[in-house]
C-alpha positions in Angstrom: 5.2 -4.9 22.1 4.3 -5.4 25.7 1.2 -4.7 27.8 2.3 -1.9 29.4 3.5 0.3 26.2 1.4 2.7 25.2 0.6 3.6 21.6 2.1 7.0 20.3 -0.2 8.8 18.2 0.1 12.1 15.7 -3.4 13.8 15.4 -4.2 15.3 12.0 -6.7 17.9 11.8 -7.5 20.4 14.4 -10.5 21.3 14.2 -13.4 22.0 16.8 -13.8 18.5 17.8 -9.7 17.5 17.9 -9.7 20.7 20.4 -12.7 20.1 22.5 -12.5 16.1 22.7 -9.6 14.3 20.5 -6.8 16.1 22.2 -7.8 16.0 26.3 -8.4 12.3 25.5 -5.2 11.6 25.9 -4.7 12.6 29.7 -7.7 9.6 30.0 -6.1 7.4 28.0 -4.6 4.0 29.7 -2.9 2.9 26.4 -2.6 5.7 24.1 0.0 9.1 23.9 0.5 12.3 22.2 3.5 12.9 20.4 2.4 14.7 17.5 0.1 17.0 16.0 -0.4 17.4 12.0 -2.2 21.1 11.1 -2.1 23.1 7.5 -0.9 25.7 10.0 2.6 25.2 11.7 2.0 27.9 14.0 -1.9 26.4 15.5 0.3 23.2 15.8 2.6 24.4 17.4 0.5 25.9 20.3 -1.3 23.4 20.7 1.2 20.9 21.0 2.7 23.0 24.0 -1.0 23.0 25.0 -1.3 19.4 25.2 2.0 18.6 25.9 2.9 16.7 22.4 6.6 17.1 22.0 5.8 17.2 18.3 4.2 19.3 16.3 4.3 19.7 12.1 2.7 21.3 9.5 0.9 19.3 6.9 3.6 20.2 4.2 5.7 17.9 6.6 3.5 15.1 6.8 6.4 12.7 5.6 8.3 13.9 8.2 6.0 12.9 10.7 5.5 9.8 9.4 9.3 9.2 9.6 9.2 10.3 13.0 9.8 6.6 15.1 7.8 7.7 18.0 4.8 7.8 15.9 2.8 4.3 15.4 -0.7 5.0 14.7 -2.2 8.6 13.1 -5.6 9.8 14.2 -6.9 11.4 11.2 -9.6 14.1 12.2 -9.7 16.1 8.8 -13.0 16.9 6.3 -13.4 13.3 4.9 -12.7 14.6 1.6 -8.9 14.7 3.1 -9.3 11.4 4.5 -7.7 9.1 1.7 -4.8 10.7 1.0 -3.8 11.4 4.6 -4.9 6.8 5.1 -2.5 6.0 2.4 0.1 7.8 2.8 0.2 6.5 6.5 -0.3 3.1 5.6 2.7 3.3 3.2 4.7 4.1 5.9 3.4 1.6 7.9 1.5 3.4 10.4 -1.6 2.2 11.9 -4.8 4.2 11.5 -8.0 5.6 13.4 -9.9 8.1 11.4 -13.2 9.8 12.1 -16.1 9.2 10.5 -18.0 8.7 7.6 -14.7 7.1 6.6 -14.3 9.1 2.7 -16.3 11.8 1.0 -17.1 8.7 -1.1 -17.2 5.1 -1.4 -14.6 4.9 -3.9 -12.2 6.5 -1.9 -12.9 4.6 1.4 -12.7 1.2 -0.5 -8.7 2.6 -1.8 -8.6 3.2 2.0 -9.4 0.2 3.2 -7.2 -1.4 0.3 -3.9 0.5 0.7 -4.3 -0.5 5.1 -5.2 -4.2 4.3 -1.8 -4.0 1.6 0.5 -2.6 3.7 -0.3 -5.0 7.1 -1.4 -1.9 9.4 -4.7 -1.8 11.0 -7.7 0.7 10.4 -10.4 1.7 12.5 -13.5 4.1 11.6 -13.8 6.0 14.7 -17.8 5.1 15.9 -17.2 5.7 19.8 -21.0 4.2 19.8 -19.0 0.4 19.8 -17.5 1.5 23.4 -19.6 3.6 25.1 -21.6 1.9 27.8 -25.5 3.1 27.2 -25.3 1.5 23.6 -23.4 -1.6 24.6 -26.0 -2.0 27.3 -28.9 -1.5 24.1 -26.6 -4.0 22.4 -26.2 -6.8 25.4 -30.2 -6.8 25.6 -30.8 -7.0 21.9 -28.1 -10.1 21.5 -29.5 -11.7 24.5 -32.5 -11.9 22.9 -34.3 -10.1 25.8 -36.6 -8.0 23.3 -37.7 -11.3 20.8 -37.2 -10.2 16.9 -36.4 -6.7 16.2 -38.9 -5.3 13.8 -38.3 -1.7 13.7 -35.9 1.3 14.7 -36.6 5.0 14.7 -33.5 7.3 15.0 -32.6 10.6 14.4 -29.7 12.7 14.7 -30.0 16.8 14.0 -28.3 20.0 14.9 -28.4 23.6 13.6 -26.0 24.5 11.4 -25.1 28.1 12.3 -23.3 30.2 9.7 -19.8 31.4 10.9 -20.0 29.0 13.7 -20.3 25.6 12.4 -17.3 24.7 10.1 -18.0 25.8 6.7 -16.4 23.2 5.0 -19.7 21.4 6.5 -21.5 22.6 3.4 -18.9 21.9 0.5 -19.8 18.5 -1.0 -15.7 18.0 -2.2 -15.0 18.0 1.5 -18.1 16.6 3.2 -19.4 14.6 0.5 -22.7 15.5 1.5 -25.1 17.3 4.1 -26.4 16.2 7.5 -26.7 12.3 6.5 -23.1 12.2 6.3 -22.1 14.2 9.2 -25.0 13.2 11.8 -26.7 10.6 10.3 -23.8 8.3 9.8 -24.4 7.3 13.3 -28.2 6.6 12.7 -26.8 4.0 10.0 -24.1 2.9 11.6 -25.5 2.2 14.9 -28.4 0.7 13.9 -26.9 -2.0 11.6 -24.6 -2.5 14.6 -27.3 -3.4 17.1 -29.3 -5.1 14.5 -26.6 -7.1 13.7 -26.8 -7.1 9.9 -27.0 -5.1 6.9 -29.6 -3.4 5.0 -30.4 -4.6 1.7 -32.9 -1.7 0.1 -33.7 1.6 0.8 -36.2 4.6 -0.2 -35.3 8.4 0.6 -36.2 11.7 0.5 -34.4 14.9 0.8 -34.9 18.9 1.2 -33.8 22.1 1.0 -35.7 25.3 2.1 -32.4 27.3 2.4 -31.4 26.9 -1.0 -29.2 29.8 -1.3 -27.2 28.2 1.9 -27.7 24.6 1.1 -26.9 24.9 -2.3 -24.2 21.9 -2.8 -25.4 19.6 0.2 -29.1 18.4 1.4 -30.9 20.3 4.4 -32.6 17.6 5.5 -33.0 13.9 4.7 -35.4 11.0 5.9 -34.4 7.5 4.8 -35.9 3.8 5.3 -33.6 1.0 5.4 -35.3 -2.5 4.6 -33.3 -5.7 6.5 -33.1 -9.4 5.0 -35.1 -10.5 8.4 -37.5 -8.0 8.2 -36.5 -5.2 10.4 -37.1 -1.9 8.9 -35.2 1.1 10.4 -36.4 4.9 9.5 -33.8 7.6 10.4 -33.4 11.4 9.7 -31.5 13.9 10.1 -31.4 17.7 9.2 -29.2 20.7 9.8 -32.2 23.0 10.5 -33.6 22.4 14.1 -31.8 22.5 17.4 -29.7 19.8 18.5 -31.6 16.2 19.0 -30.6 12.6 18.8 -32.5 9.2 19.8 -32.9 5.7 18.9 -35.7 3.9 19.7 -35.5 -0.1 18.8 -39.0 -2.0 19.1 -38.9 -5.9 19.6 -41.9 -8.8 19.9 -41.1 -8.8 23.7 -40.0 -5.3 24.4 -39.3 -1.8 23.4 -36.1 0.7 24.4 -35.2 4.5 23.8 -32.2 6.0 24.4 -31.7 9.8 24.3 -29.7 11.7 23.6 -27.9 9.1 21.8 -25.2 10.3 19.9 -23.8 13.2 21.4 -20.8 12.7 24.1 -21.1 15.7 26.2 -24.7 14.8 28.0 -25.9 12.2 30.7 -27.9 9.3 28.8 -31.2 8.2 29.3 -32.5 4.8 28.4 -36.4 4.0 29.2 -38.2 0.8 28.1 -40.4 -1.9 28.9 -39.3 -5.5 28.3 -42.4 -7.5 29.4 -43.8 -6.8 32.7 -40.2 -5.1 33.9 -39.4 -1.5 33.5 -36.0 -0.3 32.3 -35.1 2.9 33.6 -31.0 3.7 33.6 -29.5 6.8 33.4 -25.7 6.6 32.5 -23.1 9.5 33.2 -21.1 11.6 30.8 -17.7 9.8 30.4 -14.6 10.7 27.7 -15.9 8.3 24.7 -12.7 8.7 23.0 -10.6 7.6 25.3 -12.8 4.6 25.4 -11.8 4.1 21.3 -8.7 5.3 22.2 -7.7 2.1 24.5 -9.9 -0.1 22.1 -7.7 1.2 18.8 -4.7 1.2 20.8 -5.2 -2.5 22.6 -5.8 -4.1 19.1 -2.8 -2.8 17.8 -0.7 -3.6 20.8 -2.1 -7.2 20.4 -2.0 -7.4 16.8 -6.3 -8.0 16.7 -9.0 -7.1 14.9 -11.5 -4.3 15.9 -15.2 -4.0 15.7 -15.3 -0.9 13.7 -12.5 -1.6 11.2 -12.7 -0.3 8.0 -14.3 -2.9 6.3 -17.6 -1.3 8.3 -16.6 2.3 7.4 -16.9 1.2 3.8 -20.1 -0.7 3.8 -21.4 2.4 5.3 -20.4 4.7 2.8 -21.9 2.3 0.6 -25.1 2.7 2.0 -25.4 6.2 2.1 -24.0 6.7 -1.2 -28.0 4.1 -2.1 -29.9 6.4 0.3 -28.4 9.6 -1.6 -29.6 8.0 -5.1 -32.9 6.9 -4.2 -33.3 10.7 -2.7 -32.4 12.1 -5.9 -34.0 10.1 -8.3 -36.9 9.6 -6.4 -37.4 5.8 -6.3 -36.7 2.8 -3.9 -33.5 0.6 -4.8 -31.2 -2.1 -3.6 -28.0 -2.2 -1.6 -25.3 -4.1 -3.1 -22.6 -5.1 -1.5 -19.8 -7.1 -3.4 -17.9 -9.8 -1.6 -15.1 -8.0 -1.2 -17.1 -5.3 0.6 -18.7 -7.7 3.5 -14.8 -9.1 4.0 -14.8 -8.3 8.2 -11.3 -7.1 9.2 -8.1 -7.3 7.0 
Protein backbone atom coordinates (compact mmCIF):
# COMPACT_ATOMS: atom_id res chain seq x y z
CA UNK A 1 0.00 0.00 0.00
CA UNK A 2 1.23 3.49 -0.77
CA UNK A 3 0.54 6.94 0.69
CA UNK A 4 -1.56 8.06 -1.62
CA UNK A 5 -4.29 5.05 -1.73
CA UNK A 6 -7.15 5.58 0.00
CA UNK A 7 -8.93 2.95 2.08
CA UNK A 8 -12.31 1.55 0.58
CA UNK A 9 -14.85 1.14 3.14
CA UNK A 10 -18.53 -0.72 3.18
CA UNK A 11 -20.78 0.97 5.87
CA UNK A 12 -23.13 -1.33 7.76
CA UNK A 13 -25.99 0.14 9.34
CA UNK A 14 -27.94 3.09 8.24
CA UNK A 15 -29.29 4.53 10.73
CA UNK A 16 -29.75 8.29 11.81
CA UNK A 17 -26.22 8.88 12.59
CA UNK A 18 -24.69 6.77 9.21
CA UNK A 19 -27.17 9.33 7.31
CA UNK A 20 -26.54 12.53 9.07
CA UNK A 21 -22.60 12.12 9.70
CA UNK A 22 -20.95 8.53 8.79
CA UNK A 23 -21.90 8.84 5.09
CA UNK A 24 -20.95 12.87 4.09
CA UNK A 25 -17.66 12.00 5.91
CA UNK A 26 -16.44 10.61 3.14
CA UNK A 27 -16.51 13.81 0.73
CA UNK A 28 -13.94 15.11 3.93
CA UNK A 29 -12.04 12.36 3.94
CA UNK A 30 -8.17 12.58 2.69
CA UNK A 31 -7.63 8.73 3.05
CA UNK A 32 -10.87 6.99 3.16
CA UNK A 33 -13.73 5.97 0.24
CA UNK A 34 -17.22 4.71 -0.19
CA UNK A 35 -17.68 1.76 -2.08
CA UNK A 36 -20.29 0.03 -0.29
CA UNK A 37 -23.22 0.18 1.81
CA UNK A 38 -24.55 -2.90 3.97
CA UNK A 39 -28.59 -2.33 5.11
CA UNK A 40 -31.32 -5.21 6.16
CA UNK A 41 -33.12 -3.31 3.41
CA UNK A 42 -31.71 -3.63 -0.32
CA UNK A 43 -33.89 -1.00 -1.48
CA UNK A 44 -32.66 2.02 1.52
CA UNK A 45 -29.19 0.77 0.27
CA UNK A 46 -29.62 1.16 -2.68
CA UNK A 47 -30.66 4.86 -2.55
CA UNK A 48 -28.46 5.76 -0.60
CA UNK A 49 -25.64 4.43 -2.31
CA UNK A 50 -26.74 6.55 -5.45
CA UNK A 51 -27.03 9.29 -2.76
CA UNK A 52 -23.55 9.14 -1.74
CA UNK A 53 -22.20 7.97 -4.72
CA UNK A 54 -20.97 4.30 -3.38
CA UNK A 55 -20.93 2.16 -6.46
CA UNK A 56 -22.00 -0.62 -4.13
CA UNK A 57 -24.77 -1.30 -2.31
CA UNK A 58 -26.06 -4.87 -0.58
CA UNK A 59 -28.41 -6.09 1.57
CA UNK A 60 -27.38 -7.69 4.81
CA UNK A 61 -28.54 -11.17 3.49
CA UNK A 62 -25.39 -10.48 1.19
CA UNK A 63 -23.02 -9.56 3.65
CA UNK A 64 -20.60 -12.37 2.27
CA UNK A 65 -20.83 -10.95 -0.88
CA UNK A 66 -19.64 -7.82 0.25
CA UNK A 67 -17.04 -9.05 1.99
CA UNK A 68 -15.88 -10.87 -1.19
CA UNK A 69 -16.14 -7.74 -2.94
CA UNK A 70 -11.94 -6.73 -3.52
CA UNK A 71 -12.65 -3.11 -3.45
CA UNK A 72 -13.73 -3.41 0.10
CA UNK A 73 -10.71 -3.37 2.86
CA UNK A 74 -12.10 -2.10 6.02
CA UNK A 75 -16.09 -2.22 7.22
CA UNK A 76 -17.53 0.56 9.33
CA UNK A 77 -20.00 -1.15 11.41
CA UNK A 78 -22.76 1.42 12.61
CA UNK A 79 -25.48 -1.22 13.76
CA UNK A 80 -27.24 -1.58 17.56
CA UNK A 81 -24.24 -3.07 19.40
CA UNK A 82 -26.08 -6.14 19.98
CA UNK A 83 -25.29 -6.72 16.04
CA UNK A 84 -21.87 -5.76 16.52
CA UNK A 85 -20.05 -9.21 17.02
CA UNK A 86 -21.38 -11.01 14.47
CA UNK A 87 -21.00 -8.38 11.79
CA UNK A 88 -16.60 -7.97 13.57
CA UNK A 89 -16.18 -11.60 12.99
CA UNK A 90 -17.45 -12.34 10.15
CA UNK A 91 -15.30 -9.37 8.71
CA UNK A 92 -12.33 -10.29 10.35
CA UNK A 93 -12.62 -13.82 8.84
CA UNK A 94 -12.47 -12.48 5.69
CA UNK A 95 -9.79 -10.41 6.49
CA UNK A 96 -11.22 -7.09 6.55
CA UNK A 97 -10.14 -4.40 8.78
CA UNK A 98 -12.65 -2.89 11.21
CA UNK A 99 -14.03 0.51 12.71
CA UNK A 100 -17.15 0.05 14.73
CA UNK A 101 -19.13 2.53 16.71
CA UNK A 102 -19.34 2.52 20.10
CA UNK A 103 -19.83 0.92 23.14
CA UNK A 104 -18.05 -1.80 21.19
CA UNK A 105 -20.84 -5.03 22.18
CA UNK A 106 -24.11 -5.12 23.99
CA UNK A 107 -21.71 -7.00 26.43
CA UNK A 108 -18.37 -7.71 27.47
CA UNK A 109 -18.37 -11.17 26.45
CA UNK A 110 -19.03 -10.44 23.12
CA UNK A 111 -16.61 -7.49 22.68
CA UNK A 112 -13.70 -9.61 24.19
CA UNK A 113 -14.75 -12.61 21.07
CA UNK A 114 -14.49 -9.31 19.02
CA UNK A 115 -11.37 -8.27 19.89
CA UNK A 116 -10.25 -12.06 19.72
CA UNK A 117 -11.47 -13.04 16.29
CA UNK A 118 -9.60 -9.27 14.82
CA UNK A 119 -6.33 -10.01 16.84
CA UNK A 120 -6.62 -13.96 15.12
CA UNK A 121 -7.20 -13.08 11.93
CA UNK A 122 -4.15 -10.11 11.54
CA UNK A 123 -6.73 -7.17 10.71
CA UNK A 124 -6.95 -4.11 12.82
CA UNK A 125 -9.97 -2.84 15.05
CA UNK A 126 -10.78 0.45 16.12
CA UNK A 127 -13.79 1.54 18.63
CA UNK A 128 -14.93 4.62 17.02
CA UNK A 129 -14.36 7.46 20.14
CA UNK A 130 -13.99 10.59 17.66
CA UNK A 131 -13.05 12.29 21.20
CA UNK A 132 -9.17 10.83 20.42
CA UNK A 133 -9.14 13.32 17.27
CA UNK A 134 -11.05 16.06 17.79
CA UNK A 135 -9.12 19.16 18.67
CA UNK A 136 -10.99 20.77 21.93
CA UNK A 137 -10.27 17.30 23.81
CA UNK A 138 -6.78 16.88 22.45
CA UNK A 139 -6.10 20.43 23.56
CA UNK A 140 -7.77 19.20 27.40
CA UNK A 141 -5.42 16.25 26.79
CA UNK A 142 -1.96 18.17 25.74
CA UNK A 143 -2.49 20.43 29.10
CA UNK A 144 -3.22 17.49 31.37
CA UNK A 145 0.03 15.41 30.01
CA UNK A 146 2.09 18.48 30.18
CA UNK A 147 1.39 18.53 33.53
CA UNK A 148 0.08 22.18 33.29
CA UNK A 149 -2.86 21.43 35.90
CA UNK A 150 -0.39 19.43 38.80
CA UNK A 151 -2.29 15.96 39.92
CA UNK A 152 -5.69 15.44 38.67
CA UNK A 153 -7.94 14.85 41.62
CA UNK A 154 -11.32 14.93 40.27
CA UNK A 155 -13.69 14.96 36.98
CA UNK A 156 -17.28 15.78 36.72
CA UNK A 157 -18.96 14.83 33.38
CA UNK A 158 -22.22 14.24 32.06
CA UNK A 159 -23.75 13.41 28.93
CA UNK A 160 -27.91 13.47 28.53
CA UNK A 161 -30.51 13.80 25.95
CA UNK A 162 -34.24 13.23 25.70
CA UNK A 163 -35.30 10.23 24.45
CA UNK A 164 -38.47 11.06 22.46
CA UNK A 165 -40.81 8.22 21.55
CA UNK A 166 -41.17 7.66 17.71
CA UNK A 167 -38.22 9.86 17.19
CA UNK A 168 -35.23 8.40 18.85
CA UNK A 169 -34.53 4.82 17.53
CA UNK A 170 -36.44 2.39 19.54
CA UNK A 171 -34.10 -0.15 19.54
CA UNK A 172 -32.53 2.51 22.03
CA UNK A 173 -34.67 0.87 24.72
CA UNK A 174 -34.25 -2.91 24.07
CA UNK A 175 -31.53 -4.27 26.30
CA UNK A 176 -30.71 -7.40 23.49
CA UNK A 177 -29.71 -4.55 21.17
CA UNK A 178 -28.47 -1.72 23.42
CA UNK A 179 -27.36 -3.66 26.25
CA UNK A 180 -28.49 -1.00 28.38
CA UNK A 181 -29.98 2.57 28.79
CA UNK A 182 -28.27 6.03 28.62
CA UNK A 183 -24.83 4.77 30.27
CA UNK A 184 -24.19 2.82 27.28
CA UNK A 185 -25.30 5.11 24.65
CA UNK A 186 -24.16 8.61 26.21
CA UNK A 187 -22.33 7.84 28.96
CA UNK A 188 -19.73 5.63 27.26
CA UNK A 189 -18.04 8.83 26.41
CA UNK A 190 -18.14 10.07 30.08
CA UNK A 191 -16.07 6.71 30.76
CA UNK A 192 -14.21 6.61 27.97
CA UNK A 193 -12.97 10.13 27.83
CA UNK A 194 -12.18 10.42 31.15
CA UNK A 195 -9.85 7.40 31.55
CA UNK A 196 -8.40 8.76 28.29
CA UNK A 197 -7.28 12.10 29.67
CA UNK A 198 -6.59 10.67 32.97
CA UNK A 199 -4.45 8.33 31.54
CA UNK A 200 -5.35 5.20 33.47
CA UNK A 201 -8.01 3.00 34.57
CA UNK A 202 -10.51 2.85 37.25
CA UNK A 203 -10.25 0.27 39.69
CA UNK A 204 -13.70 0.57 41.89
CA UNK A 205 -16.87 1.95 41.42
CA UNK A 206 -20.36 2.81 43.33
CA UNK A 207 -23.66 3.52 41.21
CA UNK A 208 -27.02 4.29 41.32
CA UNK A 209 -29.78 4.06 38.83
CA UNK A 210 -33.57 5.20 38.17
CA UNK A 211 -36.56 4.92 36.51
CA UNK A 212 -39.66 7.21 36.84
CA UNK A 213 -41.02 6.07 33.43
CA UNK A 214 -41.33 2.59 34.21
CA UNK A 215 -43.77 1.62 31.75
CA UNK A 216 -41.27 3.16 28.96
CA UNK A 217 -38.07 2.28 30.63
CA UNK A 218 -38.96 -0.98 31.41
CA UNK A 219 -35.86 -3.11 30.08
CA UNK A 220 -33.07 -0.28 30.23
CA UNK A 221 -32.18 2.44 33.15
CA UNK A 222 -33.56 6.17 32.90
CA UNK A 223 -31.05 7.59 34.52
CA UNK A 224 -27.72 6.60 36.04
CA UNK A 225 -25.00 8.45 38.24
CA UNK A 226 -21.71 6.51 38.80
CA UNK A 227 -18.28 7.21 40.74
CA UNK A 228 -15.24 5.79 39.40
CA UNK A 229 -12.28 5.47 42.10
CA UNK A 230 -8.44 5.70 40.23
CA UNK A 231 -5.24 3.89 41.68
CA UNK A 232 -3.66 7.66 42.09
CA UNK A 233 -6.51 8.92 43.63
CA UNK A 234 -8.51 10.69 41.02
CA UNK A 235 -12.13 10.15 41.53
CA UNK A 236 -14.42 10.85 38.44
CA UNK A 237 -18.41 11.23 38.96
CA UNK A 238 -20.46 11.02 35.70
CA UNK A 239 -24.14 10.74 34.71
CA UNK A 240 -26.18 10.46 32.29
CA UNK A 241 -30.05 10.20 31.70
CA UNK A 242 -32.44 10.00 28.87
CA UNK A 243 -35.00 12.39 30.55
CA UNK A 244 -33.74 16.06 30.23
CA UNK A 245 -32.87 18.00 27.16
CA UNK A 246 -29.67 17.55 25.55
CA UNK A 247 -26.37 18.45 27.78
CA UNK A 248 -22.80 17.37 27.90
CA UNK A 249 -19.61 18.62 29.83
CA UNK A 250 -16.48 17.64 31.42
CA UNK A 251 -14.97 19.52 33.90
CA UNK A 252 -11.30 18.11 35.13
CA UNK A 253 -9.89 19.85 38.49
CA UNK A 254 -6.06 19.65 39.03
CA UNK A 255 -3.64 21.09 42.20
CA UNK A 256 -2.60 23.94 39.77
CA UNK A 257 -5.64 24.40 37.65
CA UNK A 258 -9.12 23.66 36.65
CA UNK A 259 -10.92 23.27 32.90
CA UNK A 260 -14.50 22.86 31.50
CA UNK A 261 -15.40 22.06 28.27
CA UNK A 262 -18.98 22.24 26.99
CA UNK A 263 -20.69 20.93 25.12
CA UNK A 264 -18.38 18.09 24.98
CA UNK A 265 -19.57 15.27 23.28
CA UNK A 266 -21.75 16.26 20.72
CA UNK A 267 -20.24 16.97 17.08
CA UNK A 268 -22.66 19.37 15.61
CA UNK A 269 -21.96 22.54 18.06
CA UNK A 270 -18.94 25.12 18.48
CA UNK A 271 -16.91 24.17 21.78
CA UNK A 272 -16.19 25.99 24.60
CA UNK A 273 -13.33 25.50 26.96
CA UNK A 274 -12.92 27.98 30.08
CA UNK A 275 -10.40 27.49 32.92
CA UNK A 276 -7.93 28.97 35.07
CA UNK A 277 -4.45 27.36 35.31
CA UNK A 278 -2.77 29.61 37.89
CA UNK A 279 -2.88 33.22 37.47
CA UNK A 280 -3.68 32.66 33.42
CA UNK A 281 -7.08 32.48 32.05
CA UNK A 282 -8.04 29.84 29.44
CA UNK A 283 -10.68 31.02 27.28
CA UNK A 284 -10.81 29.04 23.58
CA UNK A 285 -13.64 28.47 21.61
CA UNK A 286 -13.09 25.81 18.81
CA UNK A 287 -15.41 25.55 15.61
CA UNK A 288 -17.65 22.73 14.54
CA UNK A 289 -15.56 20.42 12.20
CA UNK A 290 -16.53 16.73 10.55
CA UNK A 291 -15.19 14.47 13.63
CA UNK A 292 -15.45 11.52 11.56
CA UNK A 293 -13.58 12.23 8.97
CA UNK A 294 -10.96 12.99 11.54
CA UNK A 295 -11.33 9.03 12.71
CA UNK A 296 -11.76 8.39 9.39
CA UNK A 297 -8.08 9.43 8.25
CA UNK A 298 -6.83 8.11 11.69
CA UNK A 299 -8.53 4.42 11.04
CA UNK A 300 -7.64 4.59 7.55
CA UNK A 301 -3.71 5.93 8.08
CA UNK A 302 -3.06 3.06 10.52
CA UNK A 303 -4.17 0.59 8.25
CA UNK A 304 -2.34 2.02 5.33
CA UNK A 305 0.79 1.84 7.54
CA UNK A 306 0.10 -1.21 9.18
CA UNK A 307 0.10 0.68 13.02
CA UNK A 308 -1.58 0.66 15.96
CA UNK A 309 -4.44 3.06 16.92
CA UNK A 310 -5.30 4.79 20.21
CA UNK A 311 -8.79 3.52 20.42
CA UNK A 312 -8.27 -0.11 19.38
CA UNK A 313 -10.34 -2.58 20.67
CA UNK A 314 -8.43 -3.58 23.39
CA UNK A 315 -9.95 0.00 24.99
CA UNK A 316 -13.46 -0.81 23.60
CA UNK A 317 -13.36 -3.90 25.77
CA UNK A 318 -11.94 -2.50 29.02
CA UNK A 319 -14.83 -0.19 28.68
CA UNK A 320 -17.42 -2.55 28.39
CA UNK A 321 -15.88 -3.99 31.32
CA UNK A 322 -16.35 -1.13 33.30
CA UNK A 323 -19.79 -0.48 32.64
CA UNK A 324 -20.86 -3.90 32.81
CA UNK A 325 -19.10 -3.02 37.28
CA UNK A 326 -21.06 0.31 37.32
CA UNK A 327 -24.35 -1.64 36.03
CA UNK A 328 -23.77 -4.23 39.10
CA UNK A 329 -23.01 -2.06 41.78
CA UNK A 330 -26.32 -0.04 40.50
CA UNK A 331 -28.37 -2.96 40.88
CA UNK A 332 -27.20 -4.57 43.90
CA UNK A 333 -26.72 -1.51 45.52
CA UNK A 334 -23.14 -1.70 46.83
CA UNK A 335 -19.56 -0.37 45.89
CA UNK A 336 -17.21 -3.05 44.13
CA UNK A 337 -13.99 -3.54 42.18
CA UNK A 338 -12.94 -3.40 38.55
CA UNK A 339 -11.06 -6.29 37.38
CA UNK A 340 -9.34 -6.42 34.68
CA UNK A 341 -7.45 -9.70 33.62
CA UNK A 342 -4.11 -9.42 31.79
CA UNK A 343 -5.36 -10.29 28.80
CA UNK A 344 -7.89 -7.34 29.05
CA UNK A 345 -5.11 -4.38 29.58
CA UNK A 346 -3.12 -6.10 26.42
CA UNK A 347 -2.83 -2.42 24.27
CA UNK A 348 -3.28 -3.13 20.55
CA UNK A 349 -3.17 -6.61 18.85
Amino acid sequence: MTKARRIGYAVVGLGNLTRNAVLPAFAHSKKAKLVALVSRDSGKAAKLSAKFKSPHSYSTAHYADCLANPDVSAVYIVTPPGQHKEFTVRAAEAGKHVLCEKPLAATAAQSARMVEACCQNGVLLMTAYRKYFEPSTVYLKSLISSGALGRIDMIHTSFSEVHKPKIAPGWLLDAALAGGGPLMDLGIYCVNTSRWLAGEDPASVVAHSWCHDKRRFKDVEEGITFRLGFPSGLVVHGSSTYSPAISSFIFIQGTKGWLSLSPAYTYDEERHVTGKIGTRSVDRRFKVLDEFALELDAFSSAVLNNTKIAPDGAQGHRDMLILEAIYKSARIQQPGAISYSAKDLRNGH
